[in-house]
Residue frames relative to the residue before (quaternion, step in Angstrom):
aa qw qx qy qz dx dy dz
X 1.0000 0.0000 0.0000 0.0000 0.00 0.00 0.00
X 0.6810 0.4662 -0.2890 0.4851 3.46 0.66 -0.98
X 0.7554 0.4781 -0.2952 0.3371 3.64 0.65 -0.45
X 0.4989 0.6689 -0.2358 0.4980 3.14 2.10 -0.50
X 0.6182 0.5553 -0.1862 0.5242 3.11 1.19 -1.52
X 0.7444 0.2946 -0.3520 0.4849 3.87 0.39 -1.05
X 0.6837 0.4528 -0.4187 0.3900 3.83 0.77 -0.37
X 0.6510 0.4332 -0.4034 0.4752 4.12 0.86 0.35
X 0.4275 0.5353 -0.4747 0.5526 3.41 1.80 0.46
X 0.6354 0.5835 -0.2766 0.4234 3.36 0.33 -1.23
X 0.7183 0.5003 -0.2636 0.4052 3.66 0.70 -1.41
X 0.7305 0.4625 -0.1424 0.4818 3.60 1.41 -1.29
X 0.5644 0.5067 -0.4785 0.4423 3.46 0.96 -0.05
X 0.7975 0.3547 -0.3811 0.3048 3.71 0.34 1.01
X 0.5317 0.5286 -0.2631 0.6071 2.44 1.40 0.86
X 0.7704 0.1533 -0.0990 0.6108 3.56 1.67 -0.75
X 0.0226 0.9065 -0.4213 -0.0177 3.46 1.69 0.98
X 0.7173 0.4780 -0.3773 0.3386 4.28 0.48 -0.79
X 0.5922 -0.6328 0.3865 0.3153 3.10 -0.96 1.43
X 0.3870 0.7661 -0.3577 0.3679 4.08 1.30 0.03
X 0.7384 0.5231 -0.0050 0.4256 3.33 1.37 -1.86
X 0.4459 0.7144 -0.4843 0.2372 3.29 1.48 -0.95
X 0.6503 0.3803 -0.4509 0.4787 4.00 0.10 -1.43
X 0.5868 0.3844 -0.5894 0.4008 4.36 0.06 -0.51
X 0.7457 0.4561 -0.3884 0.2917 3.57 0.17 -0.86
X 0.6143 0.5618 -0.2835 0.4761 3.44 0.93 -1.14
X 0.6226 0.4796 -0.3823 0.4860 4.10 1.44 -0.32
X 0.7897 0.3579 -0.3403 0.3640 3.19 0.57 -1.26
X 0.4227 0.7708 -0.3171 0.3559 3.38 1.28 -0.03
X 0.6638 0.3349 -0.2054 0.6365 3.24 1.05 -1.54
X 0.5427 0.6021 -0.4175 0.4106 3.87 0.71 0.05
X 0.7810 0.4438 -0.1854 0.3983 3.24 0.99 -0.72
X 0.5633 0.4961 -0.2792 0.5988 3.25 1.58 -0.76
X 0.8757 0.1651 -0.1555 0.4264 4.04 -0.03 -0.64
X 0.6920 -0.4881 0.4367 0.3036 3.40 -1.53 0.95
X 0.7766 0.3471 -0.4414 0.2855 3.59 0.31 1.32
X 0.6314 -0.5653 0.3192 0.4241 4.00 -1.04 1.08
X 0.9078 0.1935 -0.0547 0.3681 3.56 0.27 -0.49
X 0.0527 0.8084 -0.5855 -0.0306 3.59 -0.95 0.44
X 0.1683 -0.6961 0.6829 0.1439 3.87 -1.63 1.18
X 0.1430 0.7377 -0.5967 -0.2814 2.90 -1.38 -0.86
X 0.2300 -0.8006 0.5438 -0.1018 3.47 -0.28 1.38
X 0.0262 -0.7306 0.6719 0.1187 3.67 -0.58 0.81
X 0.4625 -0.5636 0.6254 0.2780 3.56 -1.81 0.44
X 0.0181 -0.7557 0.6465 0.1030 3.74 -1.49 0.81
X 0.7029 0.2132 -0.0857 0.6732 3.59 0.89 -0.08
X 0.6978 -0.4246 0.5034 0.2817 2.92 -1.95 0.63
X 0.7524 0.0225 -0.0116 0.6582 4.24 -0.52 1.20
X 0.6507 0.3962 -0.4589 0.4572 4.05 0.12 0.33
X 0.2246 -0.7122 0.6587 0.0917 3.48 -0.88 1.24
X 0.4984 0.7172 -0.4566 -0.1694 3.32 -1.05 -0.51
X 0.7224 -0.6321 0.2446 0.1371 2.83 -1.58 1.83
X 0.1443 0.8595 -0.4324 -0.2311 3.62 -0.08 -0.14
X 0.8048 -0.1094 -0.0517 0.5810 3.49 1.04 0.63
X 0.0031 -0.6501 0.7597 -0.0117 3.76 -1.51 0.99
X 0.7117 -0.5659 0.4001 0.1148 2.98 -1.87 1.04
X 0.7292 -0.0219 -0.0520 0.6819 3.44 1.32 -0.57
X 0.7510 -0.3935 0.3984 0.3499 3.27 -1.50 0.00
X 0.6393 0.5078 -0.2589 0.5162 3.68 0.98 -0.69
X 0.7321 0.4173 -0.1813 0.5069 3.58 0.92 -0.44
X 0.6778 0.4016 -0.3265 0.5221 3.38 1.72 0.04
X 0.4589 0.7588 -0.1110 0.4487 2.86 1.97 0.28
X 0.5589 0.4773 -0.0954 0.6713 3.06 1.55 -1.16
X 0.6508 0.5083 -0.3725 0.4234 3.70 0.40 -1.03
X 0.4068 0.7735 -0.2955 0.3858 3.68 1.44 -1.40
X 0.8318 0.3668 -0.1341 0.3945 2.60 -0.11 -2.10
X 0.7594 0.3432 -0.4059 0.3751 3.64 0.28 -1.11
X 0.4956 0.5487 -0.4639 0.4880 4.12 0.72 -0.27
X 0.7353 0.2666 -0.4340 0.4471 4.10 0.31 -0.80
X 0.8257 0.3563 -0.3335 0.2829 3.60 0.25 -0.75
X 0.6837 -0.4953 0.3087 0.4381 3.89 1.62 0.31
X 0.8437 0.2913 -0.0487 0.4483 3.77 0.88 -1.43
X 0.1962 0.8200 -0.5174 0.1462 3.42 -1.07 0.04
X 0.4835 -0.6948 0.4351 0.3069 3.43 -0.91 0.02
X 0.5516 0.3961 -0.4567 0.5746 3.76 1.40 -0.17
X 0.6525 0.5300 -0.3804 0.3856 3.89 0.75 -0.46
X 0.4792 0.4792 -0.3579 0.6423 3.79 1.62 -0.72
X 0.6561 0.5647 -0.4095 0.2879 4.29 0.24 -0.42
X 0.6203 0.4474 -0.3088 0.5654 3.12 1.40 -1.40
X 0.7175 0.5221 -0.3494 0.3008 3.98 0.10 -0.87
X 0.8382 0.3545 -0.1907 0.3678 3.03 1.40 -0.94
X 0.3662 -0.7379 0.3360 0.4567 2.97 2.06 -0.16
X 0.6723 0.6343 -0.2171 0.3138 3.59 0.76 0.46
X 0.3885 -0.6640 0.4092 0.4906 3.43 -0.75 0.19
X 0.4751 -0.6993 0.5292 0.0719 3.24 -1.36 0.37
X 0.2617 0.7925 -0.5507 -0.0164 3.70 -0.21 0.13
X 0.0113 0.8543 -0.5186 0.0338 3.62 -0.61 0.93
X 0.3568 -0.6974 0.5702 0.2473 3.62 -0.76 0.89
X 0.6978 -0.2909 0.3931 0.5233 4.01 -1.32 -0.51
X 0.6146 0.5857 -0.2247 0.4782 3.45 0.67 -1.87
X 0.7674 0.1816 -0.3225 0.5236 4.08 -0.07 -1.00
X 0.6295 0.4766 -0.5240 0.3194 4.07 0.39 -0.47
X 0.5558 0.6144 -0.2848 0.4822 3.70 0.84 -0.74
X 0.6657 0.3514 -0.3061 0.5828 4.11 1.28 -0.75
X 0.7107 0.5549 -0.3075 0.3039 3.62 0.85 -1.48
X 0.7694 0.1634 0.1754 0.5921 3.39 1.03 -1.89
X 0.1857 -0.8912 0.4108 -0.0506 3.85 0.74 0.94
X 0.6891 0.3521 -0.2229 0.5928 3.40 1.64 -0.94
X 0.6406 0.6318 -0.2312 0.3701 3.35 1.02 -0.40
X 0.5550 0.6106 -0.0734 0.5601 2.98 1.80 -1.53
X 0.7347 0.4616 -0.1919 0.4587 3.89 1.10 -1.08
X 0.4518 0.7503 -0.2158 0.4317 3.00 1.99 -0.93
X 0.7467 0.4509 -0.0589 0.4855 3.25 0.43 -2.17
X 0.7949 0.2894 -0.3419 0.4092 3.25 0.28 -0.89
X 0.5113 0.6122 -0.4199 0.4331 3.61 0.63 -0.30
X 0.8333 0.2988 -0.0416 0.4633 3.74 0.60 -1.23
X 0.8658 0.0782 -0.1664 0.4654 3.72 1.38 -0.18
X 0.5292 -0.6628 0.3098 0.4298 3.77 -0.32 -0.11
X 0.4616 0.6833 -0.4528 0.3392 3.19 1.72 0.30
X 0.1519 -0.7243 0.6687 -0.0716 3.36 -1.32 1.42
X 0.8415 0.2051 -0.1923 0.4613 3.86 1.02 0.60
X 0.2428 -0.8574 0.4514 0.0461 3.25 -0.70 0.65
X 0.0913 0.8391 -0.5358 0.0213 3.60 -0.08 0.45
X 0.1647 0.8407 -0.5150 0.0291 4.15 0.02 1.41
X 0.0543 0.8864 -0.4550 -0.0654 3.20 -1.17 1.10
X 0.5490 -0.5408 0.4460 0.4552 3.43 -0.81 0.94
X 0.4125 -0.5668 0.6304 0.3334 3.21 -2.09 0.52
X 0.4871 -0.6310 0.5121 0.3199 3.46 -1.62 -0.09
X 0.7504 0.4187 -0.3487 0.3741 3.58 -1.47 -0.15
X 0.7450 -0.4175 0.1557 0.4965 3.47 -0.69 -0.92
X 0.5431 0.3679 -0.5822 0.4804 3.39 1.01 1.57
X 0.3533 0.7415 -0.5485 0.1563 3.28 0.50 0.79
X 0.6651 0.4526 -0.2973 0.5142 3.70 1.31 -0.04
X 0.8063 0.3964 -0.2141 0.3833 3.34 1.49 -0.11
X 0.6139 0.6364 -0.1742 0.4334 2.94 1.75 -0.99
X 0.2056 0.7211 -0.6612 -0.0217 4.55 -0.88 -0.24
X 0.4038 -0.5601 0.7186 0.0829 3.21 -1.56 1.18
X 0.0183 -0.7826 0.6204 -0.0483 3.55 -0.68 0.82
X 0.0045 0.8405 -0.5356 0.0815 3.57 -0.63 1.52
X 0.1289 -0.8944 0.4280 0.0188 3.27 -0.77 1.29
X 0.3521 -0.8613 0.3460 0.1207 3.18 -0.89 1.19
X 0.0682 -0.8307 0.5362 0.1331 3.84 -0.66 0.59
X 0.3556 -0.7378 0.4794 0.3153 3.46 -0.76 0.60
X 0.3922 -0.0367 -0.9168 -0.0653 1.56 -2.84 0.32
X 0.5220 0.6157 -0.5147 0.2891 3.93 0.77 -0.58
X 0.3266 -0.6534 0.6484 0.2142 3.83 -1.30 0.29
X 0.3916 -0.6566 0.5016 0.4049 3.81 -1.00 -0.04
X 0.3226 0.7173 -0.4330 0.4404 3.93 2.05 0.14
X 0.8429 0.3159 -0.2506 0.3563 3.37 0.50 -0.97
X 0.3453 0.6482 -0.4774 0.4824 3.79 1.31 0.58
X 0.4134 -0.6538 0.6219 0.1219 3.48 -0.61 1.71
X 0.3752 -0.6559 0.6380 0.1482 3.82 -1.04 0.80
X 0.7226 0.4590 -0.3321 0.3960 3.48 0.81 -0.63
X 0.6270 0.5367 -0.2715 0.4951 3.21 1.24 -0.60
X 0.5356 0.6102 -0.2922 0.5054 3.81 1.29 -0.93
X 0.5653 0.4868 -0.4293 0.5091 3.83 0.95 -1.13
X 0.8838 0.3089 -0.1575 0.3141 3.17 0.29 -1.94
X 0.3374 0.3952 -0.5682 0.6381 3.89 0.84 1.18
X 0.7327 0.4097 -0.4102 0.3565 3.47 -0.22 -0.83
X 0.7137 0.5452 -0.2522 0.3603 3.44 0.62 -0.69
X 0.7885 0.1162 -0.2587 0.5457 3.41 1.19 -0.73
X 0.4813 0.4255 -0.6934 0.3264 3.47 0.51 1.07
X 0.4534 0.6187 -0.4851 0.4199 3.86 0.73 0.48
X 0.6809 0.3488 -0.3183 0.5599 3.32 0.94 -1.16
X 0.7052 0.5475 -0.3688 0.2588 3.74 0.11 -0.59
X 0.7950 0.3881 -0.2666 0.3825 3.26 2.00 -0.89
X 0.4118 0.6824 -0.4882 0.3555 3.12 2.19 -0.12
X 0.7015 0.5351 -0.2993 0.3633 3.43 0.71 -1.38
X 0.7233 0.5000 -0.2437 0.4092 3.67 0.89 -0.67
X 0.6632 0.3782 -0.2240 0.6058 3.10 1.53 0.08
X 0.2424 0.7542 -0.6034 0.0912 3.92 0.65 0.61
X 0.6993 -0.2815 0.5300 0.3885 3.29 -1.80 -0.11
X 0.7575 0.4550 -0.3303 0.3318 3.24 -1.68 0.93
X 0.6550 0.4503 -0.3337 0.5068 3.62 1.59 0.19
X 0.3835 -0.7128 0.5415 0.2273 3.37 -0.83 1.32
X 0.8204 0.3677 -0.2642 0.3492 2.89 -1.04 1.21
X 0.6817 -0.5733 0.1228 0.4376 3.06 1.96 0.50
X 0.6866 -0.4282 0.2171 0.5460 3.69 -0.11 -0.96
X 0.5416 -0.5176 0.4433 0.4922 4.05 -0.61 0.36
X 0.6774 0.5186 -0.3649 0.3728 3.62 0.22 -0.63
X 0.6494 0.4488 -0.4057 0.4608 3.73 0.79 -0.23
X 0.6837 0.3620 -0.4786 0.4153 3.30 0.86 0.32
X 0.3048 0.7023 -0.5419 0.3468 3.94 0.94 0.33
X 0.5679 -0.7372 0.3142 0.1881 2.79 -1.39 1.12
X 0.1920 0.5999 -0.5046 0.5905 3.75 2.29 0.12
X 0.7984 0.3294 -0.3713 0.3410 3.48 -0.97 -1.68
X 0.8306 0.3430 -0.3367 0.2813 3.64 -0.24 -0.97
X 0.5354 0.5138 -0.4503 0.4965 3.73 1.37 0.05
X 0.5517 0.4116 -0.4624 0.5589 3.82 0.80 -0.62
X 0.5468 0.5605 -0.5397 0.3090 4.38 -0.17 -0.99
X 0.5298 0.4896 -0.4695 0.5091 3.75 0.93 -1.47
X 0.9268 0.2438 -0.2836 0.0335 3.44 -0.79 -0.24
X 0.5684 0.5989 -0.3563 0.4373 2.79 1.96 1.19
X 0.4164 0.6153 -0.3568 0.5663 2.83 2.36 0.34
X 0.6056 0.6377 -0.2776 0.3867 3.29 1.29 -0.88
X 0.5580 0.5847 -0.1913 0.5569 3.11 1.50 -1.05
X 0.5743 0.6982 -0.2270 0.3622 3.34 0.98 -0.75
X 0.8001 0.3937 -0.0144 0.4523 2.68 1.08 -1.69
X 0.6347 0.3441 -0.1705 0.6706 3.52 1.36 -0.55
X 0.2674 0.4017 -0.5990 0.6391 3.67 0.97 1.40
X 0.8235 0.4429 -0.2726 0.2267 3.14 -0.32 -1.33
X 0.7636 0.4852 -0.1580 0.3957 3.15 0.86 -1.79
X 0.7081 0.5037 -0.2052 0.4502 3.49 1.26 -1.30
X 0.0666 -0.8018 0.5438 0.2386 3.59 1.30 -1.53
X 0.4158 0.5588 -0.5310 0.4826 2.59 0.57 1.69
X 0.7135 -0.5190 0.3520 0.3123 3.91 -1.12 0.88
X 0.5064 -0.6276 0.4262 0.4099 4.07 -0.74 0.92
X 0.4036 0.5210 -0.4786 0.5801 4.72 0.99 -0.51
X 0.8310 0.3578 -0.2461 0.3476 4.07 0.04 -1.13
X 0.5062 0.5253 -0.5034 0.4630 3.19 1.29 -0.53
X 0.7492 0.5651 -0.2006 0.2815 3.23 0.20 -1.63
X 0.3856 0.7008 -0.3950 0.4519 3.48 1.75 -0.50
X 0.8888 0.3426 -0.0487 0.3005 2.65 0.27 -1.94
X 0.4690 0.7133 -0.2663 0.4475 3.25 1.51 -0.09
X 0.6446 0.5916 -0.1345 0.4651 2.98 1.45 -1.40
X 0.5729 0.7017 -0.1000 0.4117 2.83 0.95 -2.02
X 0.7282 0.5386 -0.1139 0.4084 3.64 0.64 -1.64
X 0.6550 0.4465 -0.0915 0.6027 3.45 1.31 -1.45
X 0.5512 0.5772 -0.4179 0.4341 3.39 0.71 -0.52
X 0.6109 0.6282 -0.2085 0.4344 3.44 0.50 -2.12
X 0.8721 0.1845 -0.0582 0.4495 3.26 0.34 -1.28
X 0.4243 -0.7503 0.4295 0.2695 3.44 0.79 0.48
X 0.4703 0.3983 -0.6178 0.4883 3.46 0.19 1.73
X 0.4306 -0.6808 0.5128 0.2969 3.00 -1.37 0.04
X 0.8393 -0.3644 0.1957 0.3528 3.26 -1.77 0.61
X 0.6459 0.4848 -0.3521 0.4730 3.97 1.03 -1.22
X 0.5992 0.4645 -0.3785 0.5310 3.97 0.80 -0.36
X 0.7285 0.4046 -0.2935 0.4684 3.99 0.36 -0.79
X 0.7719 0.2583 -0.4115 0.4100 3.61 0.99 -0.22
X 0.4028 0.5429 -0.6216 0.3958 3.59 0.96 0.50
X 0.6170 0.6657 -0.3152 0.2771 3.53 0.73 -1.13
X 0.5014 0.6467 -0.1917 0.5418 2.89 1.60 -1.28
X 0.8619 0.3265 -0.0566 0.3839 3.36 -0.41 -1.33
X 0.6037 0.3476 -0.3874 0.6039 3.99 1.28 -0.16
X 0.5502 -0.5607 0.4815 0.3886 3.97 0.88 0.05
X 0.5956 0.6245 -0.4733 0.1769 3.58 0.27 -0.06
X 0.6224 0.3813 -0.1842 0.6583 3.53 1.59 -0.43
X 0.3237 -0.6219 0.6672 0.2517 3.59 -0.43 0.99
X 0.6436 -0.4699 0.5209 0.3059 3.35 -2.31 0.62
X 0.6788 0.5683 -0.2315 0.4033 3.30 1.24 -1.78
X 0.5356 0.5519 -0.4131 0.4878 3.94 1.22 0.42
X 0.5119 0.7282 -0.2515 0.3801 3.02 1.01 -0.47
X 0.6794 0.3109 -0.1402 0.6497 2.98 0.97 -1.26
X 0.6382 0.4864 -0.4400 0.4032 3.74 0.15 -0.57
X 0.5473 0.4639 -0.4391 0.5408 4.06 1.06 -0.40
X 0.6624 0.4303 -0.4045 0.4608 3.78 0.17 -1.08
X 0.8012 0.3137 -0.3700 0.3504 3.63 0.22 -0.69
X 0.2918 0.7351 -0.4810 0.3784 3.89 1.36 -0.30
X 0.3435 -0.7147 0.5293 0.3018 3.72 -0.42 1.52
């Protein structure tokens, strides 16, 4: 497994050469090597701030979406609980009901399978694996899951050392800088509303919810002026 995995890195690194892209590669990678349709990987920097830094397909950057606009989820239950996570259609529907109603409505994903990273991203880091039938999330080998999990840890510690101005390569991926809109957004509906950054984000949420998009679309809206702030509130208060 591990040799499979490092040889569909190897294959993708001409094709996704800036040191920005690694976490896409390191997804579509772990996509290719195990029995499932989709792959994120999303580290945590603050307390309620996700951000994504790359998924293997569009459906899997999709899913990540969804659990950040509506709050719940099972890669979001990984980071809290520190654990791995395995969840069928049947337990996401009991665990995360809005989430579950969410996904299935908007993708064909019908499994979920989130795992913390290890070492010293184990409090920050989650592998998020998505499942499409006829496939089950039963037939995902745990040993093999550890042993992706493990070297996309080593690949992103190392790809992320000390010594770049400007922080880590991965904040400039194109995941990280669509999720950034919505702490400026937050920013801005602090300001405008005077109300607390947990409320901004309510209402952010809240807003996308209503309208079935998610939260990274409502805070561009936000922030190019096309959606007044003062909508915001008029969704939260909408009986």
């Amino acid at each position: 497994m591990l040799d499979t995995f490092r040889a569909a890195m190897a294959a993708s690194a001409g094709g996704l050469p800036a040191a920005e892209l690694v976490p896409q590669r390191l997804a579509e990678a772990a996509a290719q090597v195990l029995p499932v349709a989709g792959v994120g990987l999303s580290l945590y920097f603050a307390t309620g701030r996700r951000l994504p830094l790359g998924a293997s397909d569009p459906v899997a950057a999709s899913a990540e979406r969804l659990q950040f606009t509506v709050g719940e989820g099972p890669c979001l239950s990984a980071h809290a609980e520190q654990r791995a996570l395995v969840a069928d259609e049947a337990e996401l529907a009991e665990r995360w009901p809005v989430f579950t109603a969410e996904l299935v409505a908007r993708t064909p994903v019908r499994g979920v399978i989130a795992l913390p990273l290890e070492d010293g991203l184990a409090e920050v880091g989650v592998l998020d694996l998505y499942v499409v039938p006829p496939h089950r999330v039963g037939e995902l080998s745990v040993s093999d899951a550890l042993v992706v999990t493990r070297e996309v840890t080593r690949v992103f510690q190392e790809a992320n050392g000390p010594g770049r101005p400007g922080g880590p390569a991965w904040l400039d991926s194109p995941a990280a800088q669509r999720r950034s809109l919505v702490w400026q957004a937050m920013g801005f509906v602090n300001v405008s509303l005077r109300v607390d950054s947990p409320e901004a984000l309510a209402l952010l949420r809240a807003y996308a919810y209503g309208r079935g998009t998610d939260v990274d679309d409502v805070a561009a809206a936000v922030l190019d002026r096309s959606l007044p702030v003062d909508a915001l509130l008029a969704e939260a208060d909408a009986p």
